[in-house]
C-alpha positions in Angstrom: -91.3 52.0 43.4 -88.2 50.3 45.1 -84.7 50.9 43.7 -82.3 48.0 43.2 -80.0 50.0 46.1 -82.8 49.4 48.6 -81.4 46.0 49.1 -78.0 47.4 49.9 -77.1 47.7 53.3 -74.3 50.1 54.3 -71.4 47.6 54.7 -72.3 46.9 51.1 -72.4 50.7 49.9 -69.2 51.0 51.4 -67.1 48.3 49.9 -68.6 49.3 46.8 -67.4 52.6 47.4 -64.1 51.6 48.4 -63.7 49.0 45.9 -64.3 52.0 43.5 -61.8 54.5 44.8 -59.0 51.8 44.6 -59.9 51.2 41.0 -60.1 55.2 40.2 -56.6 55.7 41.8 -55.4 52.4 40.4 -56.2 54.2 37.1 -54.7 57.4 38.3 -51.8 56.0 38.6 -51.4 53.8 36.1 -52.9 55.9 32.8 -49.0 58.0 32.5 -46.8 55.7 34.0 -43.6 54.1 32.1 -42.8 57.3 30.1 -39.5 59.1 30.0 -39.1 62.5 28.8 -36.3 64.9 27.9 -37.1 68.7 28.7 -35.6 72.5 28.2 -37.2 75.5 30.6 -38.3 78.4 28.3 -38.7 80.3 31.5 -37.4 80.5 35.0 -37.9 82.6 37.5 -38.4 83.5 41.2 -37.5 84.8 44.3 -33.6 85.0 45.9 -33.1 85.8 49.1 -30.8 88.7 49.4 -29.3 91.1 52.5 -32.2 89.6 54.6 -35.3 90.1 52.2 -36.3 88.3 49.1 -35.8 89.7 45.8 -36.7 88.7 42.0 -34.5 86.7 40.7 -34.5 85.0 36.9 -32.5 81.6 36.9 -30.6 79.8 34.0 -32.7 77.4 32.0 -31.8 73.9 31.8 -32.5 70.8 30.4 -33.3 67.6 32.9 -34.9 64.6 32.3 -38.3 63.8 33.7 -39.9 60.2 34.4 -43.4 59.3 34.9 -43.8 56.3 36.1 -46.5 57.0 38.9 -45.2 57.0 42.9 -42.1 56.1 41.5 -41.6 59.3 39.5 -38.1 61.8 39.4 -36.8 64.6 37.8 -33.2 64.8 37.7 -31.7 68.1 37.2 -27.7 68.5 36.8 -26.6 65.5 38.6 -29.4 66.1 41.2 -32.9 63.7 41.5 -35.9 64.6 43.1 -37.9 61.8 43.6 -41.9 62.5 42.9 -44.9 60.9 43.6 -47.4 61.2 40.2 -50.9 60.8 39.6 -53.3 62.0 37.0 -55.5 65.0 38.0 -59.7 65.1 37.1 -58.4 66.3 33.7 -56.5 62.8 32.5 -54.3 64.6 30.2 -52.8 66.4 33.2 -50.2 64.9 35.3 -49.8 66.1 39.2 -46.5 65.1 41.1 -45.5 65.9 44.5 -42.5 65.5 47.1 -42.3 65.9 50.6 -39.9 69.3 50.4 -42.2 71.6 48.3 -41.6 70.3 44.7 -44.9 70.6 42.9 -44.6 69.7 38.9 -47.8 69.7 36.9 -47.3 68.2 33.3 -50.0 68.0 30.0 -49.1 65.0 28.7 -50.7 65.9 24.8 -49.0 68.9 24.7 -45.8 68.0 26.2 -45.9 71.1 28.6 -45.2 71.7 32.0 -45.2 74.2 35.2 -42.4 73.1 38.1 -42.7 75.1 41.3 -40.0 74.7 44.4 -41.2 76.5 47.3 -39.2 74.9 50.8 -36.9 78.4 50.6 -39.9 80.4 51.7 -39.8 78.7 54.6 -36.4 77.4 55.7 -34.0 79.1 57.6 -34.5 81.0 61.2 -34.5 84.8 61.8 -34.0 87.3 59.4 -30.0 86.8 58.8 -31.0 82.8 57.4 -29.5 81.4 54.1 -32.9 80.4 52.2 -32.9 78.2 48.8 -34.8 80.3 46.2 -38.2 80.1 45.5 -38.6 79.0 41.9 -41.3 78.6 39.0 -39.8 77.1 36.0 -42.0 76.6 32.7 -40.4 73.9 30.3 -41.3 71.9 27.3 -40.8 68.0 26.6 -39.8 65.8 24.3 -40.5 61.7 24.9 -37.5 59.7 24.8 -38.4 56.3 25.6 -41.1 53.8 26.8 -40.6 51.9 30.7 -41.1 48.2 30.2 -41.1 46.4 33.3 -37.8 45.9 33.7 -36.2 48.9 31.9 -35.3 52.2 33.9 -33.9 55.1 32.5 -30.0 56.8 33.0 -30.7 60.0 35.1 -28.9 62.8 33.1 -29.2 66.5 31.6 
C-alpha cells in the first residue's frame, strides 16, 4: 500500500510545513487584532523592595486602556504606554502579549478578563542597597470600546 506522501520528497514536506506555520501564526495574529478595550484592576498586588529586601506590597487599582491589535499591541496606564507584542495562545479565546522588559499580559477575550504580570524589578538594580521597580500581578476586567478599521487608532488614556 503506498501513501500519497510517498511521492513527497523532503524539500516538499518542508515548504509544506513552512507554508503551514506562516498560515497558523498569520491566524494567530490576526483572529483578536483591531479591538480596543477599557479596563479597571479588581486586584493588585506584589512585591516592594524595601530597606534592602522585598516585601508585599498591595498597589492602587487603575483603569488603562488596552489595544489588541496583534505586534502592534499597548496598554497605556496613567499617561504611560507599554508597547506589546499579541498573539493567540492554543486556546483561541486566550490572548498572550509580551514586551522586551518583563510585561506579560494574558487576556480571555469571551470573558473579558485578564492577568498582567511586571517582573524587570526582580532583577534590576546592583548589590543589595539598589532601587528596584516592584514586582506586580494585577487582575483586571474589560469592557470593549471600539472596533480598529484600518485606518483608525485609538487615543491612549485612563
Amino acid at each position: 500500500m503506498r501513501f500519497p506522501s510517498d511521492n513527497l520528497s523532503i524539500n516538499n514536506i518542508l515548504r509544506l510545513g513552512l507554508l503551514s506555520l506562516t498560515a497558523l501564526l498569520y491566524c494567530q495574529v490576526s483572529a483578536q487584532e483591531g479591538s480596543v478595550w477599557t479596563c479597571r484592576d479588581s486586584n493588585n498586588n506584589g512585591l516592594r523592595w524595601n530597606d534592602r529586601r522585598w516585601v508585599d506590597a498591595e498597589f492602587r487599582n487603575s483603569n488603562f486602556v488596552l489595544t489588541l491589535n496583534g505586534l502592534e499591541s499597548s496598554v497605556a496606564v496613567n499617561d504611560q504606554e507599554i508597547y506589546l507584542e499579541c498573539r493567540t495562545s492554543v486556546v483561541p479565546e486566550i490572548v498572550n502579549c509580551t514586551d522586551l522588559l518583563g510585561t506579560h499580559l494574558l487576556f480571555n477575550s469571551l470573558k473579558y478578563v485578564g492577568t498582567m504580570s511586571s517582573i524587570l524589578g526582580g532583577v534590576t538594580g546592583p548589590g543589595d542597597n539598589a532601587i528596584r521597580e516592584p514586582v506586580k500581578v494585577r487582575v483586571f476586567q474589560c469592557m470593549r470600546v471600539q472596533m480598529l478599521g484600518d485606518t483608525d487608532r485609538p487615543i491612549p488614556g485612563n
